[in-house]
C-alpha positions in Angstrom: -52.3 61.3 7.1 -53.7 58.2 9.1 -53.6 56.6 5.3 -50.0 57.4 5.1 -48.7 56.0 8.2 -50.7 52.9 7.9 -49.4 52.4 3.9 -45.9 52.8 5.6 -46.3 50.3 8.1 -48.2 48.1 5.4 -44.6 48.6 3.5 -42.5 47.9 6.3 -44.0 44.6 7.3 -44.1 43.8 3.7 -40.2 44.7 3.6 -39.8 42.4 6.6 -41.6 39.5 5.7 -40.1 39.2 2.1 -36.6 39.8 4.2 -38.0 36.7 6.7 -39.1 34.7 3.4 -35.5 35.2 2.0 -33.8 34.8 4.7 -36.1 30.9 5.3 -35.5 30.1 1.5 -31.9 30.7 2.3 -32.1 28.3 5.1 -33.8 26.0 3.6 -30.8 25.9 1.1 -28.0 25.6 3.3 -29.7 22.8 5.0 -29.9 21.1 1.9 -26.1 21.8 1.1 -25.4 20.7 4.8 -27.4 17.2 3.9 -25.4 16.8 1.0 -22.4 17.5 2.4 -22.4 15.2 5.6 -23.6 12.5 2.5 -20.7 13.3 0.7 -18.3 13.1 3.9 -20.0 9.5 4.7 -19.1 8.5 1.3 -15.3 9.6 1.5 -15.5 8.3 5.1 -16.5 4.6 3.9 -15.0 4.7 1.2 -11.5 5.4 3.1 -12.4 2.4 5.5 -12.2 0.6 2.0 -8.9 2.0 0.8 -7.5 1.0 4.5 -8.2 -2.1 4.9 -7.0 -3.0 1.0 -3.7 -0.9 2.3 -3.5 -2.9 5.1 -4.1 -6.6 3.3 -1.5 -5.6 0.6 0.8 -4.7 3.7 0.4 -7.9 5.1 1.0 -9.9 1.4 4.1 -7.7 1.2 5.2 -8.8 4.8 5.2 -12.1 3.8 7.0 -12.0 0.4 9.5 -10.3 2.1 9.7 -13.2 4.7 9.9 -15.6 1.8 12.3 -14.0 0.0 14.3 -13.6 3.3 14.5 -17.7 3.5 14.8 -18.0 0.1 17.9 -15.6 0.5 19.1 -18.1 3.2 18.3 -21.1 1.1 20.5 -20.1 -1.8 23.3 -18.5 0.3 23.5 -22.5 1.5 22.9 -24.1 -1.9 25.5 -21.8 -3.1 28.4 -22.5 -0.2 27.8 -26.5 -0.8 28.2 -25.8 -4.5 31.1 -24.1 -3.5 32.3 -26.9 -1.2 31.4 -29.5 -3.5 33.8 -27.6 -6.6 36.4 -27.6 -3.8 36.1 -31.6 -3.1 35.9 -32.1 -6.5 39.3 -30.8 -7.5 41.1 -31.9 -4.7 39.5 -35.6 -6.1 40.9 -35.1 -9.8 44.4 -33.4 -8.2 44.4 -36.6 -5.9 43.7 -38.9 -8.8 46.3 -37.0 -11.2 48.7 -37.5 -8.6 47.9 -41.3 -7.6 47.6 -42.0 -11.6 51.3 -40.1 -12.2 52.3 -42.5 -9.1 51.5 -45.1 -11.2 52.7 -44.0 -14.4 56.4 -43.3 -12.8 56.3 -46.6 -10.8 55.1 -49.1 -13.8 57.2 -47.4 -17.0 60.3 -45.0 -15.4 61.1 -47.6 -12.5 61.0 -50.5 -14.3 
């Protein structure tokens, strides 16, 4: 009977340290997936940082071609209103001259 008990306890600590080797193994592996994890988040983490600041340096080239499209905007809006002008001078010039040359035209051949 004594043999019994003591094969039962023999069993049971048996039971309990496989149970205590599978729960460390276990452990052990969940550490490892924890390490592999926090790598993998420092990865994504840096290379974010990356990504950001190549976000923030094509922001900052866009912010400037829009500013030189804005004065370039302004600088035809003038080149166009003096081309504009200048079509205007222009034709009053060739009326002026049509009408000084008729002037003359009446004046030298009808009046004489």
């Amino acid at each position: 009977m004594m043999n019994s008990w003591e094969e039962r306890q023999r069993s049971t600590l048996l039971d309990g340290r496989r149970a205590l080797e599978r729960t460390s193994e276990s452990l052990a592996r969940s550490e490892r997936t924890a390490l592999e994890t926090e790598a993998i988040g420092v990865e994504v983490v840096s290379n974010l940082g990356t990504q950001r600041e190549t976000l923030e340096r094509a922001r900052n080239r866009l912010e400037d071609i829009d500013q030189g499209l804005s004065r370039t905007q302004s600088i035809l809006n003038t080149m166009n209103r003096r081309v504009l002008t200048n079509k205007l001078l222009l034709i009053l010039i060739i009326v002026s001259e049509c009408g000084i040359l008729a002037s003359l035209v009446y004046l030298k051949f009808i009046k004489h």
